[in-house]
MARSE-130410 format. One record per residue: residue in three letters; x, y, z of N, C-alpha, C in turn; residue number from 1. Coordinates in steps of 0.2 Angstrom, whole numbers, plus 5000, padded with zeros to 4 digits. Each point is the difference from the previous one (the first is absolute). Layout:
  code    nu    nv    nw   cau   cav   caw    cu    cv    cw  pos
   ala     X     Y     Z     X     Y     Z     X     Y     Z  NUM
...
***
This chain:
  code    nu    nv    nw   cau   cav   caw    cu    cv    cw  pos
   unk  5216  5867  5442  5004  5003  5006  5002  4994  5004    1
   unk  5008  4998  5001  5003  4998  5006  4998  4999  5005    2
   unk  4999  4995  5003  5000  5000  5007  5006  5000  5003    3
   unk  5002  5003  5003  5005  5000  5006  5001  4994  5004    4
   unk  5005  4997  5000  4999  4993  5003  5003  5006  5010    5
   unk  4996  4996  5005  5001  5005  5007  5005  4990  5004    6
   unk  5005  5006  4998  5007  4996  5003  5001  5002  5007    7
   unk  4997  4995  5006  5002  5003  5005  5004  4993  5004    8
   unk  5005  5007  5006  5004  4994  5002  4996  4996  5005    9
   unk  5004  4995  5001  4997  4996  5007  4999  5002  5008   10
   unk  4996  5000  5003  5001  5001  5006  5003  4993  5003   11
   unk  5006  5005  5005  5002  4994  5005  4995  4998  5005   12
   unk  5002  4993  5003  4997  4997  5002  5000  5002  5008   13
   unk  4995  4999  5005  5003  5004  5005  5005  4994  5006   14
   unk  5001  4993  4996  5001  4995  5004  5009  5000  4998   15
   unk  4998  5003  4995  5010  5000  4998  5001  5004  5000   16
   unk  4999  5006  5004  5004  5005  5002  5000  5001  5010   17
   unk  4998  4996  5002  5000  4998  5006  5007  4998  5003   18
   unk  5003  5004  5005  5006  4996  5003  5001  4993  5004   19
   unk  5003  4998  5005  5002  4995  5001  4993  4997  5007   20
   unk  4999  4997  5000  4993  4999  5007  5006  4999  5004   21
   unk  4995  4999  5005  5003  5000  5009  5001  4993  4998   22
   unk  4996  4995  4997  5003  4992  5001  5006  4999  4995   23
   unk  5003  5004  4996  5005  4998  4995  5007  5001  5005   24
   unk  4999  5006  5005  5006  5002  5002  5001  4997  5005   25
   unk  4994  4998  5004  5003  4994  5006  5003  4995  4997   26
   unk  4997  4996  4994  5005  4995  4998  5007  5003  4998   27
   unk  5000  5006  4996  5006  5001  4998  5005  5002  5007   28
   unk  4995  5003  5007  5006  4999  5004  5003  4993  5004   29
   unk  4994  4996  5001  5002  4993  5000  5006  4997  4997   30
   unk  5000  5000  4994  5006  4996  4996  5005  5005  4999   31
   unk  5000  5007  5002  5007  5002  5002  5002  4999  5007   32
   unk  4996  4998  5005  5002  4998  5007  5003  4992  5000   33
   unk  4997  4997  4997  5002  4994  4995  5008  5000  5000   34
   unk  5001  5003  4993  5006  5000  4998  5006  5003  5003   35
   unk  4996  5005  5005  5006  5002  5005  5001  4997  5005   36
   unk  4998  4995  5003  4998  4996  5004  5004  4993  4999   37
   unk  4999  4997  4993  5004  4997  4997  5010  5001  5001   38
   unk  4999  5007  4996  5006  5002  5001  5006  5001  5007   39
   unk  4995  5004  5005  5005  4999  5005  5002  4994  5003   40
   unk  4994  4995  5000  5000  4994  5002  5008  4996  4996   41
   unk  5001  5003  4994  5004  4997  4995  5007  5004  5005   42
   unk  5001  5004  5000  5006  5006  5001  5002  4996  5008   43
   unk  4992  5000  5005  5004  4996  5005  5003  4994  5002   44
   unk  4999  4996  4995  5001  4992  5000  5008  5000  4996   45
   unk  5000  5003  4995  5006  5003  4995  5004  5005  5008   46
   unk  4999  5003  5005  5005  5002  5004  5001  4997  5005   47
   unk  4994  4994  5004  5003  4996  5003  5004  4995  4997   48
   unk  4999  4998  4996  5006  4994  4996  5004  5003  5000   49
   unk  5005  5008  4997  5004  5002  5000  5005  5000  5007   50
   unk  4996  5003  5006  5003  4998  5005  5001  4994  5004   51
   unk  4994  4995  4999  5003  4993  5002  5007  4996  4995   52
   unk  5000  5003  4997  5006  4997  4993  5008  5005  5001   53
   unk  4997  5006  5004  5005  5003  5001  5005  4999  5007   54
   unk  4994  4999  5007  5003  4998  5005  5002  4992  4999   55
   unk  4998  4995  4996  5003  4992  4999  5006  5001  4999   56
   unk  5003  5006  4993  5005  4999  5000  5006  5004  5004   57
   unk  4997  5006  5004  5004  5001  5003  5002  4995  5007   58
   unk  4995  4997  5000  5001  4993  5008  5004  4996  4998   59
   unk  5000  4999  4993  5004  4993  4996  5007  5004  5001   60
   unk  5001  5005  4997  5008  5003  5000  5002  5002  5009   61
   unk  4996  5002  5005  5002  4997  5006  5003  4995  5002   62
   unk  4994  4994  4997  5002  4993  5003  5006  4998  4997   63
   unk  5003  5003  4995  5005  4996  4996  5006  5005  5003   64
   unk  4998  5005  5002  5006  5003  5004  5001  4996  5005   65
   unk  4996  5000  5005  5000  4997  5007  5004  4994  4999   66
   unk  4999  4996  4995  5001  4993  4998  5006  4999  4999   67
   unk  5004  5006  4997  5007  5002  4996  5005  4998  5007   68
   unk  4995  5007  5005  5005  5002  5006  5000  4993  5003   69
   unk  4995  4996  5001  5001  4992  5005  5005  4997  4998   70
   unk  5001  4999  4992  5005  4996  4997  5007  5001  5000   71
   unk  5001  5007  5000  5007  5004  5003  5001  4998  5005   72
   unk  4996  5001  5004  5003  5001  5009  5001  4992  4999   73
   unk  4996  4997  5000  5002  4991  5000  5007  4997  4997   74
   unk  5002  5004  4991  5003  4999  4999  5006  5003  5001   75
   unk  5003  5004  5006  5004  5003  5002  5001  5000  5008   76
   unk  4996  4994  5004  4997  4999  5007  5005  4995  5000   77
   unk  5002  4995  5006  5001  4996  5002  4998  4996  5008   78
   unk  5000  4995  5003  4999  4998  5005  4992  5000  4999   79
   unk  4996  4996  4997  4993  5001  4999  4996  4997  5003   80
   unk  4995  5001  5002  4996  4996  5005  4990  5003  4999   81
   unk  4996  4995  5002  5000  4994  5004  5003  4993  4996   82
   unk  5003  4998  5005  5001  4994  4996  5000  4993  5001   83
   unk  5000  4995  4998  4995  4994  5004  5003  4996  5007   84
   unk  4997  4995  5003  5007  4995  5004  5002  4995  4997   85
   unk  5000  5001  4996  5005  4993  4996  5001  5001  4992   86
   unk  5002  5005  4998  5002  5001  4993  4999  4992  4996   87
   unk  5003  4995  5002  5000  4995  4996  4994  4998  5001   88
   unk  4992  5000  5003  4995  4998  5000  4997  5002  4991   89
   unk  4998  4995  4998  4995  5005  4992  4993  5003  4999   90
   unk  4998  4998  5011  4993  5003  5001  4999  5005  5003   91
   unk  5006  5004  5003  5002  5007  5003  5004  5004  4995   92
   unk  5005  4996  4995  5003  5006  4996  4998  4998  4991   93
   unk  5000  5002  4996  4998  5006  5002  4993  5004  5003   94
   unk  5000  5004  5002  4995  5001  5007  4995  5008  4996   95
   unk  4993  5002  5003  4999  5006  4997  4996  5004  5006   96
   unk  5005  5006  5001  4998  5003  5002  4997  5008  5003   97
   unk  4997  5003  5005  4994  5006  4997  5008  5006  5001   98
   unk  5005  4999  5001  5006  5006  5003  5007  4997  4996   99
   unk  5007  5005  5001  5004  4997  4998  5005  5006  5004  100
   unk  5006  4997  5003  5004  5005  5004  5008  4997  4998  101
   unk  5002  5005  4998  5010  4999  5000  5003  5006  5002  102
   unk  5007  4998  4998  5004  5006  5005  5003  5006  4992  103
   unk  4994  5005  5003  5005  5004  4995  5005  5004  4998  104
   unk  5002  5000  5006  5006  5004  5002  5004  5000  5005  105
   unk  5006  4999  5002  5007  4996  5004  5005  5007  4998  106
   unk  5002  5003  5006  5006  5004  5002  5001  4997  5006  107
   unk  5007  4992  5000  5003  4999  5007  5004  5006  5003  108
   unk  5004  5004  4994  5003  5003  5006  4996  5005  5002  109
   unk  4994  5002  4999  4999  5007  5005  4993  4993  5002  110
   unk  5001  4994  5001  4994  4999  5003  4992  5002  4999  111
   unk  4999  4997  4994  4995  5004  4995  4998  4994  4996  112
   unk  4993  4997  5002  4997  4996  4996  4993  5000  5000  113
   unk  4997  5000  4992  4994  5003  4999  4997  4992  4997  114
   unk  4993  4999  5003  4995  4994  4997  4994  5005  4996  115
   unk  4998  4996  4995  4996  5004  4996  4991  4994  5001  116
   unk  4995  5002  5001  4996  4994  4999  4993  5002  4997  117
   unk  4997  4996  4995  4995  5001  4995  4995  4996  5003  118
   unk  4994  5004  5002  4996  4995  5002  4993  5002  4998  119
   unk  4994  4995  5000  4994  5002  4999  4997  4997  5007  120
   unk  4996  5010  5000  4996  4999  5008  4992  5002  4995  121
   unk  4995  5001  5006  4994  5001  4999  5000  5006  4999  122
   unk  4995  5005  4996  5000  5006  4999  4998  5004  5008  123
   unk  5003  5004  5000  4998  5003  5006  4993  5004  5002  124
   unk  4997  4998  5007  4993  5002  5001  4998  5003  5006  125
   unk  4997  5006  5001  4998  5003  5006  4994  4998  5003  126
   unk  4996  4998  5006  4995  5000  5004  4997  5007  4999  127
   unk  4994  5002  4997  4996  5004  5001  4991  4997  5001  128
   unk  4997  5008  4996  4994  4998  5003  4997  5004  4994  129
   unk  4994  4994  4999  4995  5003  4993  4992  5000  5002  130
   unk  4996  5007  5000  4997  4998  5003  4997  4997  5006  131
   unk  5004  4998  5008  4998  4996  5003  5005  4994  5000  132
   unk  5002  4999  4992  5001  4991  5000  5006  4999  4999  133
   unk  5005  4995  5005  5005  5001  5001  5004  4999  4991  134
   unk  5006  5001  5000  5001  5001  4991  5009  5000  5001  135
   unk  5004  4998  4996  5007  5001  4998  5000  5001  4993  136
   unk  5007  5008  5001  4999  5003  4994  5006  4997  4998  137
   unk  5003  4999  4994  5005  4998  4998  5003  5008  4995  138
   unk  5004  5003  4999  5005  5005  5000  5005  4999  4995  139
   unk  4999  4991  4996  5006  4998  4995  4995  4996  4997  140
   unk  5001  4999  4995  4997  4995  4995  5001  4994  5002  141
   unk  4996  4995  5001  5003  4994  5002  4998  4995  4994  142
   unk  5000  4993  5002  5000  4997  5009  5007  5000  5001  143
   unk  5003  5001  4997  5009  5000  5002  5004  5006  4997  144
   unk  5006  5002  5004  5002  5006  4997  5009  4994  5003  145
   unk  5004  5003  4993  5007  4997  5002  5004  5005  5003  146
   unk  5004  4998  5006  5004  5006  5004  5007  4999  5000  147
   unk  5005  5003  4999  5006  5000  5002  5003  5002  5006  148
   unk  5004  4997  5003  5002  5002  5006  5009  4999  5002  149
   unk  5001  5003  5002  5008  4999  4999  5002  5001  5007  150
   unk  5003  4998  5002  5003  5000  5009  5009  5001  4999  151
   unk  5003  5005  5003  5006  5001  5001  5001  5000  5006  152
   unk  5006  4995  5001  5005  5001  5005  5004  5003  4998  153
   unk  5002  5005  5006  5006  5003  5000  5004  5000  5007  154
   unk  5004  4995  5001  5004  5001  5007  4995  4998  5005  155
   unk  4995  4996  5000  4994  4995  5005  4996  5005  5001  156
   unk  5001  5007  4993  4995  5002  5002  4993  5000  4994  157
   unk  4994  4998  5001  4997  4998  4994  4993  5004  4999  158
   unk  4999  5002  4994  4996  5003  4998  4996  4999  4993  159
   unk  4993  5001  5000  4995  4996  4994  4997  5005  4998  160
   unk  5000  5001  4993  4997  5004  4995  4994  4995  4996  161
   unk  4996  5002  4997  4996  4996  4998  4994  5004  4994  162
   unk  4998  4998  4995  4996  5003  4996  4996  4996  4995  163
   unk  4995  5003  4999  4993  4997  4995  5004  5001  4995  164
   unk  5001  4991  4995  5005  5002  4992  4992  4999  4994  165
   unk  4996  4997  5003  4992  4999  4995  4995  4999  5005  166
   unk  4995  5003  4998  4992  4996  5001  4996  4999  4997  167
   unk  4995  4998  5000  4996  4998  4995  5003  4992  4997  168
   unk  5004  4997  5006  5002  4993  4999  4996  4994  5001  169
   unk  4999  4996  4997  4995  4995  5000  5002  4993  5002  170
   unk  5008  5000  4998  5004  4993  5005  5004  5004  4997  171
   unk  5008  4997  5003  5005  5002  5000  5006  4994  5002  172
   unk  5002  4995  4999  5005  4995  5001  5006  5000  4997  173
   unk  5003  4996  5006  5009  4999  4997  5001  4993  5001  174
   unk  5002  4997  4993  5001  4993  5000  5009  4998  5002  175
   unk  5001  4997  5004  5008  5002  5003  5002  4993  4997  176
   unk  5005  4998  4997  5005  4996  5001  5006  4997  5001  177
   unk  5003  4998  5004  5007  5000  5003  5005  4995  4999  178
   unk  5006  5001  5000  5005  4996  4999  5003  4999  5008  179
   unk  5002  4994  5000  5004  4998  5006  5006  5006  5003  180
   unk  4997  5002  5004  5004  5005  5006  4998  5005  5004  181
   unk  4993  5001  4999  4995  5000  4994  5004  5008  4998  182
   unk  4998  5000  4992  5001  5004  4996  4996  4999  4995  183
   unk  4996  5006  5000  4994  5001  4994  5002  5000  4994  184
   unk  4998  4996  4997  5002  4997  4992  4995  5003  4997  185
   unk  4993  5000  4999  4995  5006  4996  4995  5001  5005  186
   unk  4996  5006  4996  4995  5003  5006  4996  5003  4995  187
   unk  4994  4997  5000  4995  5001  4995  4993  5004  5005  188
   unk  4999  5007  4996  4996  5005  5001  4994  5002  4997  189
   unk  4996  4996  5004  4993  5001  4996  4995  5004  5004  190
   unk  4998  5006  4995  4995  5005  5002  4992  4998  4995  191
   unk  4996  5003  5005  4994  5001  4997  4996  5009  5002  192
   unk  5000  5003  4997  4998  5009  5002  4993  4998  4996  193
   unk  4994  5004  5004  4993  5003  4999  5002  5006  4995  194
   unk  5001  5004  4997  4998  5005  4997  4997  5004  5002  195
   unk  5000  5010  5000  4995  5003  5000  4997  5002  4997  196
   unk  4993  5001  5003  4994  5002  4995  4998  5006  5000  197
   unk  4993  5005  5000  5000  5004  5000  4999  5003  5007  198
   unk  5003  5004  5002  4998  5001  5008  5000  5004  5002  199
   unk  4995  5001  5007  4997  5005  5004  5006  5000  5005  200
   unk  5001  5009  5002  5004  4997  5009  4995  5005  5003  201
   unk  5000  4995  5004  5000  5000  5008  5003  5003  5006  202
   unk  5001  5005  5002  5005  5001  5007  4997  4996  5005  203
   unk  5004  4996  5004  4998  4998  5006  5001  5005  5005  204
   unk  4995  5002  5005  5000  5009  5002  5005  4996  5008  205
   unk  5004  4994  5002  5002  5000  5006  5007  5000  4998  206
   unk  5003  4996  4993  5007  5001  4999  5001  5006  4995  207
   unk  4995  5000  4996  5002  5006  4994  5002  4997  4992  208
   unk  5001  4993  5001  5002  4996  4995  4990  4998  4995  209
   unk  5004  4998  4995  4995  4999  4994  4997  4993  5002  210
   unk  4994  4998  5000  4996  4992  5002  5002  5000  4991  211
   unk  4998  4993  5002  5001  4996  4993  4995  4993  5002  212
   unk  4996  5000  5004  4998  4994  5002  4998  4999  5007  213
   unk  4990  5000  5002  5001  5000  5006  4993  4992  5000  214
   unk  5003  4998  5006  4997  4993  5004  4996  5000  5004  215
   unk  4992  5002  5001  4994  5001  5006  4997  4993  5001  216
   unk  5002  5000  5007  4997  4994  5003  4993  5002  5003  217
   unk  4997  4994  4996  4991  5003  5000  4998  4990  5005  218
   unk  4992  5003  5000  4999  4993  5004  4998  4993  4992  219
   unk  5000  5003  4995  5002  4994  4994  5005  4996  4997  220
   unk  5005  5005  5004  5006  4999  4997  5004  5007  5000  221
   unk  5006  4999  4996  5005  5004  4999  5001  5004  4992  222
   unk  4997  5005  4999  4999  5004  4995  5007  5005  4997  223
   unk  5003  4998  4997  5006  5005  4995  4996  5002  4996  224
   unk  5004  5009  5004  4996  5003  4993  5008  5004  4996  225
   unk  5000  5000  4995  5006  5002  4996  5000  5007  4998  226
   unk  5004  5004  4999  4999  5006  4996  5003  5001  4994  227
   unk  5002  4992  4997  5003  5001  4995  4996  4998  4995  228
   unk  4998  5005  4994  4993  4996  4997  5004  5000  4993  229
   unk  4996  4994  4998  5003  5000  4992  4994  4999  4997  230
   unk  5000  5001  4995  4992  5001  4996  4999  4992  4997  231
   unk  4997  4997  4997  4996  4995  4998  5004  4997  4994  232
   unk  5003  4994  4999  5004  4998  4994  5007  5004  5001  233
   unk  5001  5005  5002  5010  5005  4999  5004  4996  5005  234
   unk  4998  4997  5005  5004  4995  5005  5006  4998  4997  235
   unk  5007  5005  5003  5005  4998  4997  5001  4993  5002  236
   unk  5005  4997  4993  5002  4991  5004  5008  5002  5007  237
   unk  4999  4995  5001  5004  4998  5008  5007  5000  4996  238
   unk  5003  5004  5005  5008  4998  4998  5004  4994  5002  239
   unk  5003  4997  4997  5005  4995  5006  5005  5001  4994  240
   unk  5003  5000  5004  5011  5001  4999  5003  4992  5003  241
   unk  5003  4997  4997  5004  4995  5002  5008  5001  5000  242
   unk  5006  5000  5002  5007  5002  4999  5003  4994  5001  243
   unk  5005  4997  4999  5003  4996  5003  5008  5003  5001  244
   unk  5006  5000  5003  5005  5003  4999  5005  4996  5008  245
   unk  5006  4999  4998  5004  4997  5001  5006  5005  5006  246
   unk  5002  4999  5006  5004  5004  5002  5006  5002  4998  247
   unk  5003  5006  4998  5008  5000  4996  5006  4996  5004  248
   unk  4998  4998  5007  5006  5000  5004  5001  4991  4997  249
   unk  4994  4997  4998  5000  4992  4999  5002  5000  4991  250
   unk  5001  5008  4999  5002  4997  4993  5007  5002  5000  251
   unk  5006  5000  5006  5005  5005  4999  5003  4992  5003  252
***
């Protein structure tokens, strides 16, 4: 007689049928906080740089507009000034200066003559109070914003319009040179623009205008604090535009 061979199955184990411990899923949530943590850190550095990359160029295409319109009005201007006292000096002419003014426009018969002038001032700043401590807030990107102003007479009577053409200027000069009468023979226009970065505004609650930059005089010194933040390495580069251009009337 046969034995029966007794085929039986295995018992599972009670260690592998066990779910996940409480220490396997804090790691597991760890290193998906990780990785998401990683990633938005990636997403926001990826959309800072898009926006510091986006505002350089649109300052750059500004500045080369603003730069177009100086070379126009110049090349199209007459009677130019400042101009040296002695054209034939070679220590005063050619000369460089922070402004440039001519005549942009003459109607003798109705008594009508229009001067146009380019000049770089200091950004404009209010007196206020921070804190306690006395403070100026600046309202324009500085340290220099260039302004045009245009003065008409009309009949001995005169009248001055005037407007912000950039800010966020860093220097702004006009190298003048003249020829004997004097008559400006070249005029060479060299800018330097700050770029925008990523930024916060500000209202300032006395004008209503956006701060861009405020100055607290403390007992240490004098503290700027900016509200123009750029993130670490995306620091757009400095513009500068140089033009040189010649009057039409000295080429006719």
């Amino acid at each position: 007689m046969r034995a029966h061979a007794n085929h039986r199955s295995p018992k599972r184990s009670p260690r592998s049928a066990r779910a996940f411990s409480l220490m396997e899923m804090m790691v597991a949530l760890v290193i998906t906080s990780l990785l998401l943590a990683a990633t938005l850190t990636a997403l926001d550095v990826s959309y800072k740089s898009y926006k510091v990359t986006s505002e350089s160029a649109s300052d750059q295409l500004v500045s080369r507009l603003v730069m177009h319109r100086i070379l126009a009005m110049i090349r199209t201007g007459s009677e130019f000034g400042p101009y040296p006292a002695d054209v034939l000096d070679a220590s005063q002419n050619p000369a460089i200066y922070n402004q440039i003014e001519f005549l942009s426009f003459r109607d003798d018969a109705a008594g009508i003559t229009q001067v146009t002038r380019i000049e770089r001032r200091a950004a404009v700043s209010t007196d206020s109070d921070v804190n306690g401590q006395a403070a100026r807030v600046f309202t324009q990107r500085g340290p220099f914003v260039l302004w045009m102003v245009i003065e008409r007479d009309e009949n001995g009577v005169t009248t001055t319009a005037e407007q912000p053409l950039l800010d966020g200027v860093l220097d702004a000069s006009f190298t003048l040179e003249y020829l004997p009468g004097p008559r400006l023979r070249r005029a060479t226009v060299d800018l330097t623009v700050r770029p925008r970065g990523e930024e916060t505004i500000v209202i300032d609650e006395a004008t209503g205008l956006p701060v861009v930059e405020t100055e607290i005089d403390t007992a240490e010194g004098t503290i700027t604090r900016t509200n123009q933040m750029i993130a670490a390495g995306l620091e757009a580069p400095v513009i500068r535009l140089i033009s040189t251009t010649t009057p039409r009337q000295l080429d006719e």
